[in-house]
C-alpha positions as CSV (number, residue, x, y, z in Angstrom):
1,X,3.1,-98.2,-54.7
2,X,5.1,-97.4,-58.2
3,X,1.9,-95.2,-59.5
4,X,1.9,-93.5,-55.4
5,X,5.2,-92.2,-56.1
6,X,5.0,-90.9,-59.6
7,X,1.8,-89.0,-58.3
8,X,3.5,-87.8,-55.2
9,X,6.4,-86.7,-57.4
10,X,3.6,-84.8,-59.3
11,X,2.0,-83.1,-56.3
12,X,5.9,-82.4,-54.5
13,X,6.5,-80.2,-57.8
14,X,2.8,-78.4,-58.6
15,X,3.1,-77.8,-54.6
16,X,6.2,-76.0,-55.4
17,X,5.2,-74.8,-58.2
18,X,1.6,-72.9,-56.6
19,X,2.8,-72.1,-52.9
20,X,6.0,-69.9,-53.4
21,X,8.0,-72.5,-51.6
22,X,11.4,-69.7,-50.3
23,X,13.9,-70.2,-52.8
24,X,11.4,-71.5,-55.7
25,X,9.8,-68.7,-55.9
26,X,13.4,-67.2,-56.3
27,X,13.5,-69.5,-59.0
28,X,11.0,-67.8,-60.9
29,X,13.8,-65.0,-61.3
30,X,16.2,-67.8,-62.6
31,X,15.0,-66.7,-66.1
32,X,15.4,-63.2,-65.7
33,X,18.9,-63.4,-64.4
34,X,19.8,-66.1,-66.9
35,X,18.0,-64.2,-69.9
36,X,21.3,-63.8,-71.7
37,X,22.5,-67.1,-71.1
38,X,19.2,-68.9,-72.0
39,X,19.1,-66.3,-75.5
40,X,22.9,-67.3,-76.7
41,X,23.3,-71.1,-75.6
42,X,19.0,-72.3,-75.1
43,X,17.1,-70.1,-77.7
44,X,16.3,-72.7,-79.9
45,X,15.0,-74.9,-76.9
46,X,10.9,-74.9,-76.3
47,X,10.6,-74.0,-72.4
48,X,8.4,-76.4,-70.5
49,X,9.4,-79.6,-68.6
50,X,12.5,-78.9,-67.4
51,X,14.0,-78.4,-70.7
52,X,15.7,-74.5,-70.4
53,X,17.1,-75.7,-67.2
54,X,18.3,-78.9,-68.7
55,X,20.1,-76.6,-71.4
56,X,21.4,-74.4,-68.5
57,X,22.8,-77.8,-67.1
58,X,24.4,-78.6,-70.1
59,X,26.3,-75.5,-70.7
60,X,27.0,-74.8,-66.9
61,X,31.1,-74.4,-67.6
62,X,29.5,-71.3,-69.9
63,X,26.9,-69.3,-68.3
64,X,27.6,-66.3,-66.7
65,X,28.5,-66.7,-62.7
66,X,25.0,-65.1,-61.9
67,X,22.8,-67.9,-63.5
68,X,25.1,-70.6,-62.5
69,X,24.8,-69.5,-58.4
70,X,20.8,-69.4,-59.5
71,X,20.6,-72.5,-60.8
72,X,22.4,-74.5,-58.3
73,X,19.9,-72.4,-55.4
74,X,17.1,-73.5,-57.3
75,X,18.6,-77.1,-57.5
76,X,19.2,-77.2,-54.0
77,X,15.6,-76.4,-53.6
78,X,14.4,-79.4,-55.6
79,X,16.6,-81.6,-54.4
80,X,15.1,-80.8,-50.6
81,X,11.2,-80.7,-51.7
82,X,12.3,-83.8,-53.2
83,X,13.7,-85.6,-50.3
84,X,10.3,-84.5,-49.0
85,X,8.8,-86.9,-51.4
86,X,10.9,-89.8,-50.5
87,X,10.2,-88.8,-46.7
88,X,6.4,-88.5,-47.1
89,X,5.9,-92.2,-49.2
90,X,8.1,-93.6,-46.1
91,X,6.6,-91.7,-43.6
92,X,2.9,-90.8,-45.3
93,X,1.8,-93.6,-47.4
94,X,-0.7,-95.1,-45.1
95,X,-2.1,-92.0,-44.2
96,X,-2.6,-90.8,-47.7
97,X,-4.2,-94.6,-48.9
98,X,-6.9,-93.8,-45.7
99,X,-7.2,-89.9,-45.2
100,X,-6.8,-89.0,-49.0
101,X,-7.0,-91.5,-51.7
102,X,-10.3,-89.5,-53.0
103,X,-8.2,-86.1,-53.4
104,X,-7.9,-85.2,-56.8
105,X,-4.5,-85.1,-57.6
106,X,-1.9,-81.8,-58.4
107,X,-2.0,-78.4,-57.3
108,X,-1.3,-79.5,-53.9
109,X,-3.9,-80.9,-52.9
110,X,-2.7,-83.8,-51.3
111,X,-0.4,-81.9,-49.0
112,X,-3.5,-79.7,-48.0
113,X,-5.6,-82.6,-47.4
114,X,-3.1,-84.0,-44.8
115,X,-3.0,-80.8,-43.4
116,X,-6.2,-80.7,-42.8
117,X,-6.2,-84.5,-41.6
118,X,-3.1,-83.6,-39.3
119,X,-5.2,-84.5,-36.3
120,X,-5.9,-88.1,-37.7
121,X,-2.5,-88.9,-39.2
122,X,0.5,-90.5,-37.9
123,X,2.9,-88.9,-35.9
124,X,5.8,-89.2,-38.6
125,X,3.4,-87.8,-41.4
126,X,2.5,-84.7,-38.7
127,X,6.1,-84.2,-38.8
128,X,6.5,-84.4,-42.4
129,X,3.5,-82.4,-43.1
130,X,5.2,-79.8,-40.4
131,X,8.4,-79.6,-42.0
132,X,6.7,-79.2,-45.5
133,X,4.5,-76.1,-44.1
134,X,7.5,-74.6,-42.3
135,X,9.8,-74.2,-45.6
136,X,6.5,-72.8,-47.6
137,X,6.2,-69.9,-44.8
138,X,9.3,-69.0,-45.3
């Protein structure tokens, strides 16, 4: 169940990541409207993993009032894909151990496959799947 989670984890974000979930793709534009920020407190950070945002974190009482607002949308964002995660191991699990458990995993694919499942999954992972594909139409 441990190694389910760390793997949905994984998926939640690359599905983030590769379907312009509203706001995420927004925070795309989180280093263009914190370039300046990112060049005078972060420019000695290596991107990748979190890390500028990390930075961004750590000097939040210093970046300019743009970058901060940006930040805490894209936080917001996480924070509800990731309550998605928690949802879909209470609400999915089963489903993805019978309908999935030979999908390859990242760039989605496990969402997509209990999309394409949703007539042979439980009613709660229907729901979750429907909330999921409602905020990535956005």
């Amino acid at each position: 169940m441990k190694m389910l989670r760390k793997q949905l984890v994984i998926a939640a974000l690359a599905v983030m990541a590769l379907t312009g979930l509203s706001g995420i793709a927004d925070a795309q534009n989180i280093f263009q409207v914190c370039e300046t920020d990112i060049q005078k407190y972060c420019s000695k950070v290596k991107p990748g993993h979190g890390r500028l945002i990390t930075c961004l974190y750590a000097h939040e009482d210093q970046i300019s009032d743009a970058c901060d607002q940006a930040t805490g949308e894209m936080a917001d964002q996480l924070d509800w894909f990731l309550h998605r995660v928690k949802t879909a191991l209470e609400q999915c699990t089963v489903d993805i151990e019978k309908h999935c458990a030979k999908v390859a995993l990242g760039e989605g694919r496990i969402y997509r496959c209990l999309k394409d499942k949703k007539a042979e999954i439980s009613g709660e992972c229907k729901q979750v799947v429907d909330t999921v594909t409602e905020r990535l139409v956005k």
